[in-house]
N, C-alpha and C positions, 0 to 999 in steps of 0.2 A: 937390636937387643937392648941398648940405652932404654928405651919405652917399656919396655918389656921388665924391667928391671926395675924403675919406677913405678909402676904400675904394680907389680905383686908388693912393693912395697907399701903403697897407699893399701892395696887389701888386706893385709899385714895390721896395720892401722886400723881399718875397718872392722875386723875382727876383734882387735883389741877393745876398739871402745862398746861392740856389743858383748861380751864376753864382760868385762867389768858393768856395763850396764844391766845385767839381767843378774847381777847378784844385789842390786838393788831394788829390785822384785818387782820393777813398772812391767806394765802389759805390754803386749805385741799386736802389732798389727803386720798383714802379709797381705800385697796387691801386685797387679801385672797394671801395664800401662802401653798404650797405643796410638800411633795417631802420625798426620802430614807435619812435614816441617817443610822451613824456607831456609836453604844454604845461602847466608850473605858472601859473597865469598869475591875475588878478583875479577871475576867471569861476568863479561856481559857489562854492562851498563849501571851506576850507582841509581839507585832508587826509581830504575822504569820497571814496568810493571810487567814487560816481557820477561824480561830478566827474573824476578821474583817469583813469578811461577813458572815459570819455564825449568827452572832450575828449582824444585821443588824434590822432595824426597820420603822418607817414612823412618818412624821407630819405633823401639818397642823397648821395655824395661821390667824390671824387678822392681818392687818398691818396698821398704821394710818400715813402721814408723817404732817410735819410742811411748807412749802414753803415757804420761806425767799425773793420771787425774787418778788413774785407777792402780791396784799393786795388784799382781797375778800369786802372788804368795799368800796374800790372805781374804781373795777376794773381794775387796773391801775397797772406798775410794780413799785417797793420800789426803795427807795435810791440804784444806783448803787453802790455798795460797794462788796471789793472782801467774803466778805464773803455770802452775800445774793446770791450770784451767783454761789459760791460754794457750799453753805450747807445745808443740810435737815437734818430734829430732824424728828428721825424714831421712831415711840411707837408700841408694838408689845405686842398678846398675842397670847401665842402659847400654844399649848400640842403636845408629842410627848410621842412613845410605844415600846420598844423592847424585844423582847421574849432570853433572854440570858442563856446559857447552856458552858461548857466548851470543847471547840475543841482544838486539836494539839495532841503534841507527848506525852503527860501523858493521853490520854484516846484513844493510837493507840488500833488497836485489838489484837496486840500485846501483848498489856499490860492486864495480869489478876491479879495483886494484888486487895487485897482490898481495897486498896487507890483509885487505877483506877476504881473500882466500884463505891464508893461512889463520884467520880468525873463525874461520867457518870450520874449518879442519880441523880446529885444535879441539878436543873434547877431555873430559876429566872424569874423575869421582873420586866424592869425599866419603872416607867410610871409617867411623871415627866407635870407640869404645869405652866408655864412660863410668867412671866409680868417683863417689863421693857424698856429700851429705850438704842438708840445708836444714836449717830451722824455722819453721812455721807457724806464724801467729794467726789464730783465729780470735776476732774480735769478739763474735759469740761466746758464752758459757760454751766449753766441751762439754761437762758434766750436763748442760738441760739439751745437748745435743744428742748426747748417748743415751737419753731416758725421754725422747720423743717429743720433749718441749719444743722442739720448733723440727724441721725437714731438711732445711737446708743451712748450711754453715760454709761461708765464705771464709777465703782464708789466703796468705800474701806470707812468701819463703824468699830468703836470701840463704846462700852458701857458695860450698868450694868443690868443684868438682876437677878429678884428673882427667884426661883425656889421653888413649895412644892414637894414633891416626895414623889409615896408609891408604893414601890417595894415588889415585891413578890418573895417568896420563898417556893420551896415544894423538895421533896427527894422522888425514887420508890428505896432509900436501904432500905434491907432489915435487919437489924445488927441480928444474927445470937447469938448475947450475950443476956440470959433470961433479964437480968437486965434494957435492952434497952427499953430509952422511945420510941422509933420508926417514932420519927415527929420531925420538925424542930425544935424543943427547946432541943434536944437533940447533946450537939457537939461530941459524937461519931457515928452521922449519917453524918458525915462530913472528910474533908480531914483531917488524922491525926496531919498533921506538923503546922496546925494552930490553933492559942491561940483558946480557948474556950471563947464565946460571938465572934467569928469571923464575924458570921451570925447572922444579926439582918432583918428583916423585917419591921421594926419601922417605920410611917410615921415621916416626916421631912420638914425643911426646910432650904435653903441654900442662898446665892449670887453667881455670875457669872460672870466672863468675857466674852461677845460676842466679836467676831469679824469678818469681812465678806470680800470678796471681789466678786463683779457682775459686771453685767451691765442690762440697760435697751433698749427695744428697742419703738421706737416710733411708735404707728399704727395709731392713729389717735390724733387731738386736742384734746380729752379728757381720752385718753387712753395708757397705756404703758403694752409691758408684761417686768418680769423681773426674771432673772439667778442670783440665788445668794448661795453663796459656803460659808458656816460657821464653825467656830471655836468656840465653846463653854468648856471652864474651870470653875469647879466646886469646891468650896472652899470648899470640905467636901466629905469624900473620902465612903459616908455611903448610895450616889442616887441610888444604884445596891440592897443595905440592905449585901453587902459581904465588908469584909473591915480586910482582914486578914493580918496577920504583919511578911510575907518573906520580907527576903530582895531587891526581886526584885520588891516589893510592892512601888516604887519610886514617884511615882504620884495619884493626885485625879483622881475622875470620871472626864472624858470628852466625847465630842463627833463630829462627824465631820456630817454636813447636807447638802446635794443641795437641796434648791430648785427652785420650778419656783412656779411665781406671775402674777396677773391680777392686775393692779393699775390703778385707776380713777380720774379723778381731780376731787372735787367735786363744788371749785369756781374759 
């Protein structure tokens, strides 16, 4: 309920600043968004590449922008100023889902301890729900963007996004000790070398760093598709529900996303 409770609060928020924003007459834009992402997450091995796709996922979003260049109240474009022509206020609601399990050289076939078992057994998912905003710079003119002067408009966002997240966790060990509770509340159905409460499944909630780099292309006056490559960090190392304390445990959840977009102007 915590997450849950932050979360209508940040749309609370959301609302707010579109509500005050469109009595300032800038245009709108309305897109969907789609595409594979990489959960960085606890699971599996830092930086092999079993690991990174293996643990691989999908999402899909709302996307809202703000238009700085143009006013939908009198048709017309705004004070030329370099920032109306550089900048879009991006608002974004997104979910995304990944099925996460441990790959690399601790669960080769090689390997039959029972460490390697219960690493094999242990599986996850991260399934997280996202609202927030970034700001957008396009180095291009928008305005010779929006009037066919060139097709493509590259462009590079920072922001804040919330996060609630309810990850899952199950185990097919089978602990072979009578005394074993046999299910995930049990940290002997787990990797030995890590603290007990390692594994939590706890829903939650978090903040974000987004950050992106794309581009758009032009298809027609009211329409654009768009490529866009993200960078999201997560202040809270518990979106997996695994959050064990090795050393080489250096960083939070993140995760890296492509996708591609349909974006509309709607004034």
């Amino acid at each position: 309920m915590f997450n849950l409770k932050h979360l209508a609060s940040a749309f609370c928020l959301f609302v707010i600043v579109q509500t005050a924003s469109a009595q300032l007459g800038f245009s709108h834009e309305i897109g969907v968004i789609a595409g594979p992402l990489q959960f960085r997450s606890d699971y599996g091995v830092r930086e092999d590449s079993k690991t990174n796709f293996g643990n691989s996922g999908f999402g899909i979003g709302i996307v809202h922008y703000l238009n700085f260049s143009y006013r939908a109240d009198c048709n017309c474009y705004t004070t030329d100023t370099y920032f109306n022509d550089h900048f879009k206020l991006r608002n974004e609601i997104s979910w995304n889902k990944t099925n996460l399990e441990h790959l690399g050289e601790f669960v080769d076939p090689s390997k039959t301890s029972p460490n390697a078992n219960k690493l094999r057994g242990h599986k996850g998912i991260a399934e997280n729900l996202d609202i927030g905003t970034q700001l957008e710079f396009f180095p291009l003119s928008i305005r010779s963007f929006q009037s066919f002067g060139y097709r493509f408009a590259p462009f590079g966002s920072l922001g804040v996004h919330y996060t609630s997240f309810t990850p899952e966790v199950s185990t097919t060990y089978a602990n072979p000790d009578p005394n074993a509770i046999g299910d995930v509340t049990d940290p002997s159905n787990f990797y030995s070398f890590w603290d007990p409460g390692s594994v939590d499944p706890s829903p939650g909630g978090t903040w974000s760093i987004v950050s992106s780099v794309g581009v758009r292309y032009k298809l027609d006056k009211l329409s654009d598709l768009m490529l866009d490559f993200r960078f999201q960090y997560y202040f809270s190392d518990w979106v997996d529900g695994l959050n064990h304390q090795l050393e080489f445990n250096q960083n939070n959840d993140w995760l890296v996303w492509l996708n591609v977009g349909y974006i509309y102007y709607l004034d």
